[in-house]
C-alpha positions in Angstrom: -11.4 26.2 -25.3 -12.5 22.8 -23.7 -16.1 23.5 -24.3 -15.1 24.2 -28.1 -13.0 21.2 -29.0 -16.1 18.9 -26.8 -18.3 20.3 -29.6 -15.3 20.4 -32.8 -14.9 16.5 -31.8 -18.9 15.9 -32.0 -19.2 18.2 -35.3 -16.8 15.6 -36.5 -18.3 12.4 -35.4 -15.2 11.4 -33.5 -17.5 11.0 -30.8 -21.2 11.0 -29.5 -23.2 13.9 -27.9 -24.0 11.2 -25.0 -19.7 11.1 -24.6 -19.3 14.8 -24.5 -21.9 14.9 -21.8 -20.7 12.0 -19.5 -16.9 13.8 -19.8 -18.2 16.9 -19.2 -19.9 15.4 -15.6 -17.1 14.2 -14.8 -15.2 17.0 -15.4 -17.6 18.8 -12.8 -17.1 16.3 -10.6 -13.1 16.1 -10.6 -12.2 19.0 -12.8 -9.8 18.6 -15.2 -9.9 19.4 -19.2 -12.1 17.9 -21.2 -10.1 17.1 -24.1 -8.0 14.6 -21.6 -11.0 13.3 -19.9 -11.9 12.3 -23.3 -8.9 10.5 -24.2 -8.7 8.9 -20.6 -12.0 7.6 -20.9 -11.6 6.2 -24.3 -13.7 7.7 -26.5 -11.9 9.4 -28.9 -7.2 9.1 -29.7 -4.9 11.2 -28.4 -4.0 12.2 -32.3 -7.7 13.0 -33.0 -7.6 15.6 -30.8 -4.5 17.5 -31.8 -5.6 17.2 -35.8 -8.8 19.3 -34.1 -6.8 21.8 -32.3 -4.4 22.2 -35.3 -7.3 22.5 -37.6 -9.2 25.1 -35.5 -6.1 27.4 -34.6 -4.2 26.7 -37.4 -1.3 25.9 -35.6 1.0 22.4 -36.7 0.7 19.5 -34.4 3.2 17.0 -33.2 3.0 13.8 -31.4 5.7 13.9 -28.7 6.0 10.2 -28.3 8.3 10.3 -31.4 10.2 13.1 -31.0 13.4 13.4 -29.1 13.7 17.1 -27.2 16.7 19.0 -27.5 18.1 18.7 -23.7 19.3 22.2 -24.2 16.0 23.5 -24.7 14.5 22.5 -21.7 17.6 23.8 -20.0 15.6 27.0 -21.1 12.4 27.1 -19.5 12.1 25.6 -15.6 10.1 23.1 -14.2 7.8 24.8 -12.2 6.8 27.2 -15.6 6.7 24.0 -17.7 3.9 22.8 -15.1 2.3 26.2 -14.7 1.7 26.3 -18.6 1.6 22.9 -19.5 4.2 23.6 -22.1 7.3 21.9 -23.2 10.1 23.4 -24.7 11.3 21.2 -28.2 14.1 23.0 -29.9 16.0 26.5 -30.4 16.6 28.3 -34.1 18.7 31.2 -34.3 16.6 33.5 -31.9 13.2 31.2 -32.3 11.9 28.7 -29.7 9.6 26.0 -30.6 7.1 25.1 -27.9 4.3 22.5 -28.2 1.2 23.7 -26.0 -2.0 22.0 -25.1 -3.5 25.6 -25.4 -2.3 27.5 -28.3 -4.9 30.3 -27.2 -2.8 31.3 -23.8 -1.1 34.6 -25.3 -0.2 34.9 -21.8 2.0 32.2 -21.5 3.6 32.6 -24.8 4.2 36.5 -23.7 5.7 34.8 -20.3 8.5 32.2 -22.3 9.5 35.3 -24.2 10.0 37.7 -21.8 11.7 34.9 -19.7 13.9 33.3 -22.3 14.4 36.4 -24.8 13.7 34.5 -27.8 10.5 34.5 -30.0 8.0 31.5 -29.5 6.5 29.6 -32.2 4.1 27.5 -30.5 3.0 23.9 -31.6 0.0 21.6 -30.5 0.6 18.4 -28.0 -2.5 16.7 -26.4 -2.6 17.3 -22.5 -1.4 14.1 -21.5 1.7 13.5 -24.2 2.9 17.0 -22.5 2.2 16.0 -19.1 4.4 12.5 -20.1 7.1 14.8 -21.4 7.2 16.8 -18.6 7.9 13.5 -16.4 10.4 12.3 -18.5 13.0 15.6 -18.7 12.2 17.3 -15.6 10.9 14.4 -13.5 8.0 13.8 -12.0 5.8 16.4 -9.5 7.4 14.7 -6.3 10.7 15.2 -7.7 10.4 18.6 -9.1 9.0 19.3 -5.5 11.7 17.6 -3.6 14.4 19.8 -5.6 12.5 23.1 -4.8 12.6 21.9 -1.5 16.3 20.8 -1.5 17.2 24.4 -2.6 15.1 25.9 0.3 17.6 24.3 2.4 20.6 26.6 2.8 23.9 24.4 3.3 25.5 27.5 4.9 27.3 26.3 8.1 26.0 22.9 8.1 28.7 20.5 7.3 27.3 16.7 6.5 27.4 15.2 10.0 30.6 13.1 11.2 29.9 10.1 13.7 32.0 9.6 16.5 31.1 5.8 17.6 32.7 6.2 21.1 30.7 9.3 22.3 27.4 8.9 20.4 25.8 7.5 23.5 27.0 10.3 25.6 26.2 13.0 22.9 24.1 16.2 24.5 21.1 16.7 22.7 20.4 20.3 22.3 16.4 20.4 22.6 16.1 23.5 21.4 18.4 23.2 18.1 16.2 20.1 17.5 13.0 22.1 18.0 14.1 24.9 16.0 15.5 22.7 12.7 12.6 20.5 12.7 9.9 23.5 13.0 11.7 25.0 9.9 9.6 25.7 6.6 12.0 23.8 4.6 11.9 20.4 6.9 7.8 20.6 7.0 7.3 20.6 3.6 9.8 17.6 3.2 8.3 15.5 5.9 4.6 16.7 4.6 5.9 15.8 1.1 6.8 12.2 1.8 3.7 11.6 4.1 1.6 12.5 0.8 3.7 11.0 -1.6 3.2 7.3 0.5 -0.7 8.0 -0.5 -0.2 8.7 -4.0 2.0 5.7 -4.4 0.0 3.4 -2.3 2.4 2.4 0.7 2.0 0.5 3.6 4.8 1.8 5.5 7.3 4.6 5.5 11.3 3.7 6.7 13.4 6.4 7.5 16.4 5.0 7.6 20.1 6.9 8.5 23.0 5.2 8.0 27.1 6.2 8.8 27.4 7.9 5.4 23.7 8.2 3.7 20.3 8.3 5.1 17.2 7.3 2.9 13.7 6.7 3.0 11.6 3.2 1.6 8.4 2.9 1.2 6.6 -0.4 0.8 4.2 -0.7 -1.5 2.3 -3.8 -1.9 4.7 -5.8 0.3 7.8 -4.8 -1.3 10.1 -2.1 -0.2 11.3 0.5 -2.5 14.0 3.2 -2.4 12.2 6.6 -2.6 14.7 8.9 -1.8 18.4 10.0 -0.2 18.0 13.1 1.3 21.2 15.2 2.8 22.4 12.9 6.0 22.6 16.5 7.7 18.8 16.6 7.4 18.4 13.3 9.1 18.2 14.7 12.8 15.3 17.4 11.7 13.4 15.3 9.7 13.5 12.3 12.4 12.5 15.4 15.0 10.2 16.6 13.0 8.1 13.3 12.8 8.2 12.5 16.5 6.8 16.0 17.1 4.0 15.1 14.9 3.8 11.5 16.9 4.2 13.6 20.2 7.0 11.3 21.2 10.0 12.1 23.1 12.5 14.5 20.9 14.7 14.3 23.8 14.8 10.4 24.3 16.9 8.6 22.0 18.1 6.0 23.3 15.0 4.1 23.6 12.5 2.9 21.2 9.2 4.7 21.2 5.7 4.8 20.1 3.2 7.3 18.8 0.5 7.8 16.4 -0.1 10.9 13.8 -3.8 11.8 12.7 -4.0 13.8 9.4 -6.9 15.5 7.3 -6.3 15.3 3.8 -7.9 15.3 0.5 -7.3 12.6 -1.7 -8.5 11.8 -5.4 -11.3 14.5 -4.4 -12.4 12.9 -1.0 -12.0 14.1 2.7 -10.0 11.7 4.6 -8.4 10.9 7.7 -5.2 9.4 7.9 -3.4 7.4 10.5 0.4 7.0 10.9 1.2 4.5 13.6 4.9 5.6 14.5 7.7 3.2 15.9 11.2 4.7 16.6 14.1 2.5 17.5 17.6 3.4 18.1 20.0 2.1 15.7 24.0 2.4 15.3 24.2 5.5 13.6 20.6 7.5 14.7 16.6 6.3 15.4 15.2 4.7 12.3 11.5 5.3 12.1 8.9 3.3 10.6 5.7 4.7 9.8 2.6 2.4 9.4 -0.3 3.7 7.3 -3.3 3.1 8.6 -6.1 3.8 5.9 -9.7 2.6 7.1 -11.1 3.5 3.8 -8.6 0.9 2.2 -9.2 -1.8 5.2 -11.0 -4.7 3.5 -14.1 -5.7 5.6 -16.1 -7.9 3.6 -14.5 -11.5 3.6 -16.0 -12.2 0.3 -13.7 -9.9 -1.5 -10.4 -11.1 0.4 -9.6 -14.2 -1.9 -10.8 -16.9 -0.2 -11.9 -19.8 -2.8 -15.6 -20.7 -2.5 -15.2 -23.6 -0.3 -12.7 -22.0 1.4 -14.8 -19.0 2.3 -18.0 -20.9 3.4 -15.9 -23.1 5.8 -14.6 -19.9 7.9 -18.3 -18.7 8.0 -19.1 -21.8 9.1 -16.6 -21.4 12.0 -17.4 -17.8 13.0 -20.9 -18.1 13.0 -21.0 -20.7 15.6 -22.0 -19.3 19.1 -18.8 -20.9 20.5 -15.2 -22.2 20.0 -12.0 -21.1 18.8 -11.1 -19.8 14.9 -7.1 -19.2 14.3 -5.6 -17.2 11.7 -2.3 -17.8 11.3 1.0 -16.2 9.1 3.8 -14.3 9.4 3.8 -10.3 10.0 2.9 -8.5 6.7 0.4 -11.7 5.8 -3.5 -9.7 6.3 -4.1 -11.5 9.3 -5.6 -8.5 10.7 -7.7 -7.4 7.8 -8.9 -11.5 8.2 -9.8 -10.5 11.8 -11.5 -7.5 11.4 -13.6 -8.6 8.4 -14.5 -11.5 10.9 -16.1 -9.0 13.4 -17.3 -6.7 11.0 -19.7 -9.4 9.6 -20.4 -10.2 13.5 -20.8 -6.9 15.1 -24.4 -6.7 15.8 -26.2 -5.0 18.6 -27.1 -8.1 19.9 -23.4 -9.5 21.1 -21.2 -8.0 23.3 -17.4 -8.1 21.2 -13.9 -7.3 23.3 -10.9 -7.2 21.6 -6.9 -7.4 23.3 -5.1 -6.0 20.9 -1.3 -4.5 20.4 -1.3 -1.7 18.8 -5.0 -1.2 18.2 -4.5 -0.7 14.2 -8.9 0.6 14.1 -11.0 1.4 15.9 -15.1 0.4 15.4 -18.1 1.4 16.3 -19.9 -0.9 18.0 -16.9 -2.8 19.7 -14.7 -2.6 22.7 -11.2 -2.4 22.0 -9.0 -2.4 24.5 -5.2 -1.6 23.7 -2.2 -3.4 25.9 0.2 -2.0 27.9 2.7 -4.5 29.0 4.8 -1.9 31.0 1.9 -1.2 33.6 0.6 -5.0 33.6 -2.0 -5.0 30.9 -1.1 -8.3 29.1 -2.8 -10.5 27.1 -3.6 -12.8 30.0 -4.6 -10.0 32.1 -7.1 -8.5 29.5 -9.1 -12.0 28.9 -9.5 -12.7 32.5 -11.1 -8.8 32.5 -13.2 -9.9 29.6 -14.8 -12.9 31.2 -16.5 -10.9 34.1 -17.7 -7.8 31.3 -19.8 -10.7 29.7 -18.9 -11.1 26.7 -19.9 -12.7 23.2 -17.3 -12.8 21.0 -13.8 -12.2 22.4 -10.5 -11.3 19.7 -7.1 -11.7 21.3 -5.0 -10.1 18.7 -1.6 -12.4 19.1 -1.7 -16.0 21.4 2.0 -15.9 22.4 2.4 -17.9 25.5 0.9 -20.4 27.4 -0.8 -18.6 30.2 -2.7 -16.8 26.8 -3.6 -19.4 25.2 -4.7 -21.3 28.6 -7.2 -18.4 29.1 -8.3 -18.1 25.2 -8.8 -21.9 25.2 -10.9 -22.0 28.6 -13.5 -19.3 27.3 -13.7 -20.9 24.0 -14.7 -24.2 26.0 -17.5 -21.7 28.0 -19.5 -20.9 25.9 -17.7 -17.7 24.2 -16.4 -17.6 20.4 -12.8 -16.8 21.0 -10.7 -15.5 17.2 -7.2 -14.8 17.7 -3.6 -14.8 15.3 -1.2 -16.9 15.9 2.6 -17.1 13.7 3.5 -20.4 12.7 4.1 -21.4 8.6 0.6 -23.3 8.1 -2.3 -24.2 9.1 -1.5 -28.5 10.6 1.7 -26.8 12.4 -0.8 -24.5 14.5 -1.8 -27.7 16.3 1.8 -28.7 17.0 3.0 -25.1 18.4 -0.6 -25.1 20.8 1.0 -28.7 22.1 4.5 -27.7 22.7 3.2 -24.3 24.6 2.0 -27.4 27.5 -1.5 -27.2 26.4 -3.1 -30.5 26.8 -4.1 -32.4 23.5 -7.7 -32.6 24.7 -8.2 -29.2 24.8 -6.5 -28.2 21.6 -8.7 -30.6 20.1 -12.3 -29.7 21.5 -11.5 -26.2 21.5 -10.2 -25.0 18.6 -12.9 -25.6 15.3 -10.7 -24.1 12.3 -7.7 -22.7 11.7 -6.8 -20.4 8.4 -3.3 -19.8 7.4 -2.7 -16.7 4.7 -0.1 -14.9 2.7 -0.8 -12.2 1.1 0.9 -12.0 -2.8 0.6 -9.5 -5.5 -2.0 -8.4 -8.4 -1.3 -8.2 -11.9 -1.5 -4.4 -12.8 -4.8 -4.6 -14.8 -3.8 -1.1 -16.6 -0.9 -3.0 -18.2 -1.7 -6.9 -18.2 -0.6 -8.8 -21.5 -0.5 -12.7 -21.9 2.7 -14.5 -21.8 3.7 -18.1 -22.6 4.6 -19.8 -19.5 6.6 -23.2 -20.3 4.4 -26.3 -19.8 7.1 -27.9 -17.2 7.6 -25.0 -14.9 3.6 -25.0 -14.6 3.7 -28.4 -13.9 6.5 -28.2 -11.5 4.5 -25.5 -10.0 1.6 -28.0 -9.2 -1.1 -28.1 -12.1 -1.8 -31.3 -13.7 -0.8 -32.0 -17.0 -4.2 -31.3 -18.3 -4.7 -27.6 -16.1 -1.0 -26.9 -17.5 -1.6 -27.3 -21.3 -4.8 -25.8 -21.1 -4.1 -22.4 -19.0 -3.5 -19.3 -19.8 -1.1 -17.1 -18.0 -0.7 -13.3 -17.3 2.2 -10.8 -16.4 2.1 -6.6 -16.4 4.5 -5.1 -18.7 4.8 -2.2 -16.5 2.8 1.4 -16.4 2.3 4.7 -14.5 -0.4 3.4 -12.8 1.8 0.3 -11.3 4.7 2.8 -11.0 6.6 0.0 -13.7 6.7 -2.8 -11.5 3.8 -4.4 -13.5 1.6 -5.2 -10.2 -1.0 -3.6 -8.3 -3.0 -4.1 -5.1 -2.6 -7.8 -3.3 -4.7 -10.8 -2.8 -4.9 -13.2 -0.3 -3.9 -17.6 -0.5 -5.7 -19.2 2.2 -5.0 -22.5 3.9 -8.5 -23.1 5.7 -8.4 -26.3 8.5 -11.9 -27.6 10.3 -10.9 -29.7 13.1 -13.4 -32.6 11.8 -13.8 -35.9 14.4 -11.1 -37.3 12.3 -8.1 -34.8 13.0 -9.5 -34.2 16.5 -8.9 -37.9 17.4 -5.2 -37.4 15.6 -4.7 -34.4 17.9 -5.4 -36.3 20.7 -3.4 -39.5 19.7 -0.4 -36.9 19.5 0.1 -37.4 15.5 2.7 -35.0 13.4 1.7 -31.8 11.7 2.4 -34.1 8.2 -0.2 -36.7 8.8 -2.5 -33.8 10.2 -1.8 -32.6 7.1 -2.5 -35.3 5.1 -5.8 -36.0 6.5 -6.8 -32.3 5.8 -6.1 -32.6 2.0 -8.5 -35.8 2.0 -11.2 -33.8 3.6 -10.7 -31.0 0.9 -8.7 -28.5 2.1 -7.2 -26.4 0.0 -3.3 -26.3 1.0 -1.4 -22.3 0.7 0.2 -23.4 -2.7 -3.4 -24.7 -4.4 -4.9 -21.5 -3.1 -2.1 -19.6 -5.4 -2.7 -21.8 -8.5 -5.8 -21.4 -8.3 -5.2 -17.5 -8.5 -3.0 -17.9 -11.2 -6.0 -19.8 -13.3 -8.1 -16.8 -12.7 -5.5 -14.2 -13.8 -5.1 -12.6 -10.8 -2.0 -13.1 -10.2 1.6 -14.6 -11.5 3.4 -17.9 -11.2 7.1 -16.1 -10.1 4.9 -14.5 -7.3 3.3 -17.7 -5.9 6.1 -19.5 -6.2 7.8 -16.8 -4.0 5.7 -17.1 -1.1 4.6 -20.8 -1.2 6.4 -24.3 -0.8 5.2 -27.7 -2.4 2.7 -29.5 -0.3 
């Protein structure tokens, strides 16, 4: 049937031969039907395409967006059948069911309904992707439909919700066996594999498993926010938190004590072979472990610093910095902020087979060809400091220490920048002029800070506008100027928001960009360094020398309709 609507829809010049063939490669390429490659690509309306099929089969058509479904009807038919045949069920007369079908040629699956639900089917025509939308909206989406199936696999026979005894939790026997056994059953797997591919589909960073005295539930965080995906039963929370630390290979018998572990998955995702990482942190909390699971995606890791949001001048500064055969380059912000992705975009651009590049790092998030990464392991002695003093006898080029957190660190860091070695490292402080002022305060001495360290960049990291569902809105000229535009940028601007889609799961934002605050220590702020001045007046001098402060960076994103003013104003103050 695809092949004859592709041709129906050319015979009636609702598109072009050159259309039909570019959805038909794609359709080899990602399968699908053609009819909805067609309307997804935008070459021909969803209503075109159901006049064709209603024409050619002589069957009436219906647009589902304007009718309401009897609830009783779909009571009828389950979910999983619904999916199978891509039908919907719209209403019951006498002994006569109306269902619209994207294929009014599958005799089969009217045969099916009728045998199923006793009653004869009169079948109506819905495009692919109005049924698909219906389908969502009265039986829920896939994951959900899933998640029931899977809730139902799970017999409650015997297993009453679990009642926490605060005095004897600590001393409670853990059967290892039980554990084993509920977290190895068919029911658990799926659910854990389930919410391991449903963080993929939705774009997550992380995964929370989180139990509480009366509920346990699971968040994931999707572009920095976290969301509430589901509550499953609180007497699934010891399987499903067993189950992951098998995967991890972690301890099922320790939990008292937080843990560490890493799961490597194969999957296929939007048609490509990939390999997953789950970086796995377990900590005990008052009523069970909660787990966190980091995603680790190398495919998504952004490695060219040209497409992280740096402004122009922004962007040739830090290449500036790293391409200088010696010295110090900070990045600096709190966790969450793409420090790392800053990092490793630095070395990517660096990693040549010329220089010899060592990183300290804790956790090693990826691992790269061409550079040796060495992970710490405070518990046997392998700090920080212990790991750069290794580093300067393995001659090295280019050194990253992935956090300077003390002063013996940063004493080591700062010695190797000053012989002859480019040292990048993170450090957490709210800006880019307070770096200096937290270096000073760990004891190092103001001379070194200031012939040591050549730049420091501060980031945050703030949401897209969903480009599937951006629309222009009227932002009011005071709150812009508030914001920090001038009264000329303000009237003349034009401001964006998403209204919310599938493709931004509603919240009207997708994907993230970065605001950078980018510092060169000039002679001028070097000589303030060493006269001991404040982080304001270090500050101050910056902005005369051009840099562009956290806040400017976000205006400047909001003049390019990347992002919003609600979302800058969320994660910047008023320099």
């Amino acid at each position: 049937m695809s092949s004859q609507i592709g041709e129906l829809l050319v015979k009636e010049n609702l598109i072009t031969k050159d259309q039909l063939e570019a959805a038909r490669d794609h359709q080899k390429q990602h399968g699908g039907r053609l009819d909805s490659i067609l309307i997804n690509m935008g070459f021909v309306q969803d209503e075109d395409v159901t006049s064709i099929l209603s024409k050619q089969y002589g069957v009436p058509s219906i647009n589902l967006s304007f009718f309401e479904i009897d609830q009783a009807s779909i009571k009828l038919i389950p979910s999983d059948v619904a999916q199978k045949y891509l039908i919907i069920p719209l209403s019951r007369v006498g002994s006569t069911l109306t269902v619209a079908t994207a294929d009014p040629t599958n005799v089969f699956a009217m045969d099916d309904i009728k045998f199923m639900t006793g009653f004869n089917v009169e079948p109506v025509v819905a495009s692919e992707a109005s049924i698909l939308e219906a389908i969502e909206k009265y039986y829920g989406t896939q994951h959900a439909i899933e998640l029931k199936k899977v809730y139902e696999e799970i017999s409650d026979a015997d297993k009453e919700p679990v009642e926490l005894d605060l005095e004897t939790t600590e001393d409670e026997e853990v059967s290892l066996d039980e554990l084993q056994r509920s977290s190895e059953e068919a029911p658990i797997i799926k659910l854990v594999n389930l919410i391991l591919s449903d963080s993929l589909k939705k774009g997550a960073s992380d995964i929370h498993l989180e139990p509480y005295e009366k509920d346990f539930r699971v968040r994931f965080r999707i572009d920095g926010i976290l969301y509430n995906m589901m509550n499953p039963p609180l007497r699934l929370r010891d399987a499903m938190i067993s189950r992951v630390k098998i995967m991890a290979k972690m301890d099922i018998s320790e939990k008292r004590l937080p843990q560490d572990g890493r799961i490597k998955v194969r999957t296929t995702f939007e048609g490509k072979k990939k390999e997953i990482d789950y970086r796995v942190s377990s900590l005990p909390t008052l009523f069970g472990e909660k787990i966190v699971l980091r995603i680790l995606d190398k495919d998504n890791l952004p490695l060219d610093m040209s497409k992280l949001g740096f402004e122009e001048d922004s962007l040739k500064k830090i290449e500036k910095a790293i391409l200088k055969p010696y010295g110090m380059v900070l990045v600096t912000g709190p966790t969450g902020s793409g420090k790392t992705s800053t990092l490793y975009s630095a070395l990517n651009r660096l990693n040549t087979p010329e220089t010899n590049i060592m990183t300290a790092e804790d956790p090693v998030e990826y691992n790269f060809r061409g550079i040796n990464q060495v992970q710490i392991k405070e518990q046997i002695g392998l700090t920080f400091a212990a790991a750069l003093r290794s580093f300067l006898r393995q001659d090295p080029n280019i050194i990253l220490v992935g956090e300077i957190r003390d002063f013996e660190t940063t004493e080591i860091a700062i010695k190797a920048a000053l012989t002859g070695h480019l040292v990048l490292s993170s450090i957490h402080t709210n800006d880019a002029p307070s770096t200096i002022s937290r270096m000073l305060n760990m004891g190092i001495e103001p001379f070194l800070v200031a012939t040591s360290v050549h730049l420091i960049c501060a980031q945050r990291l703030i949401r897209k506008i969903c480009s599937s569902c951006k629309s222009e809105v009227k932002t009011p000229l005071q709150a812009l100027i508030k914001a920090g535009f001038s009264q000329e940028d303000a009237k003349n601007i034009q401001t964006f928001k998403g209204e919310g889609c599938k493709t931004c799961n509603g919240t009207g934002y997708k994907g993230r960009i970065g605001m950078y605050e980018v510092m060169e220590i000039g002679e001028d702020i070097q000589e303030l360094i060493l006269v001991g001045a404040s982080a304001q007046e270090i500050r101050r001098k910056a902005i005369e020398e051009g840099m562009f402060t956290l806040r400017r960076s976000g205006l400047e994103k909001i003049k390019a309709g990347y992002t919003t003013l609600d979302e800058v104003l969320r994660e910047t103050v008023v320099n």
